[in-house]
C-alpha positions in Angstrom: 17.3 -8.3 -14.4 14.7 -8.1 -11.9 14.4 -8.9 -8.0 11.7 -10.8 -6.2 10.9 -10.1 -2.8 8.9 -12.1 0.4 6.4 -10.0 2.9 9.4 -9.7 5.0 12.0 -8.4 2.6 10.0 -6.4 1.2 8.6 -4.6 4.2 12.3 -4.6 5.4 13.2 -2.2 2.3 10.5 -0.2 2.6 11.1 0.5 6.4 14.8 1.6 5.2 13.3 3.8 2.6 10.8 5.4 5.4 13.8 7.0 7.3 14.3 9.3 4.4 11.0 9.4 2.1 7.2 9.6 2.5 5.9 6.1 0.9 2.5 6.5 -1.1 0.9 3.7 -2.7 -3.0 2.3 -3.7 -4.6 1.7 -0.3 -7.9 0.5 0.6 -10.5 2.4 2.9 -13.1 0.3 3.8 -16.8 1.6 3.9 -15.8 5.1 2.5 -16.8 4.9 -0.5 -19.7 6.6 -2.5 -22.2 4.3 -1.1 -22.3 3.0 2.8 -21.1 -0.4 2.1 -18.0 -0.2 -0.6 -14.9 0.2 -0.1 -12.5 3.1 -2.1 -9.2 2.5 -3.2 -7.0 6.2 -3.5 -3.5 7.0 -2.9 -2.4 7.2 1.1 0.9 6.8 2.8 1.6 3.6 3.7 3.4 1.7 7.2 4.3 -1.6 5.5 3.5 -3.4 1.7 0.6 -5.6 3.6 -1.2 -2.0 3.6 -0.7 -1.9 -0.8 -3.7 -3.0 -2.9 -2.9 -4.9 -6.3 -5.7 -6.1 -7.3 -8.4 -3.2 -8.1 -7.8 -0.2 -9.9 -8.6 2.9 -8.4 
């Protein structure tokens, strides 16, 4: 059984879930990275699932 969510939906879970928890996911950081023009992907709290990166690995 699974569940699939919209942008909206899911954003309005996690905003339920922020009244009680602290919500950490893979976020990107433009131009901090290890060289001045790349980007680093690390673990940061996050204000809505737009913020969360899928794509790269950390």
């Amino acid at each position: 059984m699974g569940f699939k969510f919209n942008v909206d939906n899911a954003d309005n879970l996690l905003s339920a879930l922020f009244a009680k928890y602290d919500i950490y996911a893979p976020k990107r950081f433009p131009k901090q990275g290890r060289y001045s023009d790349t980007d680093i992907v690390r673990y940061a709290k996050i204000k809505s699932i737009k913020e969360i990166e899928f794509s790269q690995k950390k």
